[in-house]
N, C-alpha and C positions, 0 to 999 in steps of 0.2 A: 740596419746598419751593417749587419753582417757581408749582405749583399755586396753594396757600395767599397769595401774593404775587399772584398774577395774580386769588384770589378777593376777597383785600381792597382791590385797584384798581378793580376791577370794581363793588363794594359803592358806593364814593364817585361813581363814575358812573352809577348809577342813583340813585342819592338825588340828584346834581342833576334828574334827569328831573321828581322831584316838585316841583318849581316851578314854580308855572303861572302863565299870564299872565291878569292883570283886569283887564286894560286897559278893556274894553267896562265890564264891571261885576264890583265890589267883587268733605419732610421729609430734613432730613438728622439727621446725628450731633446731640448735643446738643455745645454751646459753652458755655464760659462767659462770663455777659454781661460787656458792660462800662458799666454805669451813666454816663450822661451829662447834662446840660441841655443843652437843645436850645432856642437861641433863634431865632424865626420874626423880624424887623421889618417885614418884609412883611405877615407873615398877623398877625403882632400877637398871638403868643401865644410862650409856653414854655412845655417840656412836658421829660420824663424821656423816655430812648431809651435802650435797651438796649447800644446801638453809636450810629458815627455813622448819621447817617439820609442817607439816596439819594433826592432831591430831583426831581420831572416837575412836569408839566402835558400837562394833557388838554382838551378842548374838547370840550364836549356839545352836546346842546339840548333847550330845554325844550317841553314839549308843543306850545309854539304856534309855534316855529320859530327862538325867539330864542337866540343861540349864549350859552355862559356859560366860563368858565376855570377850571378847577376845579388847584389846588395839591396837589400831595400830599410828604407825608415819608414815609420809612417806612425798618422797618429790621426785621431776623429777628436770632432767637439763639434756641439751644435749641428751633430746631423750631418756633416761632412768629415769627407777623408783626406787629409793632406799626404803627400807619400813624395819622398824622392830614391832615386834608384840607382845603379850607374852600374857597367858591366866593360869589361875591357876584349878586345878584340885582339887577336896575333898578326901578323907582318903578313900580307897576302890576303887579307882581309878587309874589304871595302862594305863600310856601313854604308845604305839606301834612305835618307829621310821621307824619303817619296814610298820606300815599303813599307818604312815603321809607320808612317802617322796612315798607308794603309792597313797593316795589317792592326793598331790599334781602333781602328773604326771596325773592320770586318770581327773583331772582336767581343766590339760588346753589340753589332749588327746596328751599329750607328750611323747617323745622318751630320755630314760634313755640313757644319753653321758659317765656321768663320776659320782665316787660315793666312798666317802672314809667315813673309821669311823672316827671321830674328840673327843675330849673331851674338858670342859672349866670349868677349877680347878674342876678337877680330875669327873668331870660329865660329863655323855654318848652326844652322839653328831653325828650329821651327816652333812655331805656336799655333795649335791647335784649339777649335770647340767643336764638341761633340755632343750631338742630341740621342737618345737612346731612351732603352725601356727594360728592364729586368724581366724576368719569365713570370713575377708576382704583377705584374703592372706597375711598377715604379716606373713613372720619368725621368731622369737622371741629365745632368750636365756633366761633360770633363772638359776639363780646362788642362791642358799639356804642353808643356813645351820638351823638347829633343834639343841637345845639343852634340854634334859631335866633334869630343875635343880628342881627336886620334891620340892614341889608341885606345879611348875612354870616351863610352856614348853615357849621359847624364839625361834621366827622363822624371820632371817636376810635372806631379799629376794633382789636382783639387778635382775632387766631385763631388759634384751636392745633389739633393731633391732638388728636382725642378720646379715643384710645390708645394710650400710649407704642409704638413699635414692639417686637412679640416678639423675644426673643433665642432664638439657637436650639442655644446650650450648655446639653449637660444635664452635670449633675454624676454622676459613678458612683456610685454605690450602697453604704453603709454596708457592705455585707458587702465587695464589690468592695475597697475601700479599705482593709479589715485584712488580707484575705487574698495581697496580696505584701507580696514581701520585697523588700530590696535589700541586694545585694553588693557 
């Protein structure tokens, strides 16, 4: 579980990368959730959380040097990580959807599945899926979508196991099972 949490942190700090400067020119047990709204006034959004959400900031920077503050929520159940994030840009600064949803693939050295343009009140937008694998062999899915609503890019990440974990009870055997008795 640890992993998966540290992949979807991970995810929102490379998509602030893809903001460039133009200045010159232009797994544990499964849980049961607990359904919440979760209001940001900061980030100026609500959003549904599984549980409460567990609240950072991180500091990046963008290719040309300039530091940004990127927010994150995030929260697990049932073996997934839900996370949203959002990071504002300065004037002379043009966000790439096309670098973030790569540099979050090159990030967790993932395989592009699926990939539509999306928009949210009439702002650009991407929705991503991502196939991957942790350095322990976990499979992993991300489900992402990017929005950027200038001068604020908003990045909604889910990742799960791509395969429940195997259990390792086996049941005995139809014959096994008629053939005692009990005294």
């Amino acid at each position: 579980m640890k992993t998966l949490k540290l992949i979807a942190a991970g995810l929102l700090l490379v998509t602030g990368a893809a903001a460039q400067d133009h200045r010159q020119s232009p797994v544990s047990a499964p849980t049961p959730p607990q359904v919440g709204m979760y209001v940001s006034d900061e980030g100026r959004y609500s959003v549904m959380f599984p549980s409460e959400p567990k609240l950072s900031t991180q500091t990046s920077q963008t290719p040309s040097g300039d530091s940004i503050i990127q927010s994150l929520a995030a929260a697990s159940a049932g073996g997934m990580v839900f996370m949203i994030g959002y990071f504002d840009y300065g004037s002379g600064i043009i966000f790439s959807l096309d670098k973030g949803r790569d540099g979050m693939i090159e990030n967790v050295k993932g395989t592009l599945i699926d990939e539509q343009s999306i928009s949210l009140g009439g702002f650009p937008g991407r929705q991503i899926k991502v196939q991957a694998r942790t350095d322990e062999g976990l499979e992993f899915i991300d489900r992402a979508r990017l929005y950027d609503i200038k001068p604020r890019v908003y990045v909604e990440t889910y990742v799960q196991p791509e395969k429940p974990a195997a259990t390792t009870t086996k049941k005995p055997s139809a014959k096994k099972r008629t053939s005692r008795k009990h005294r």
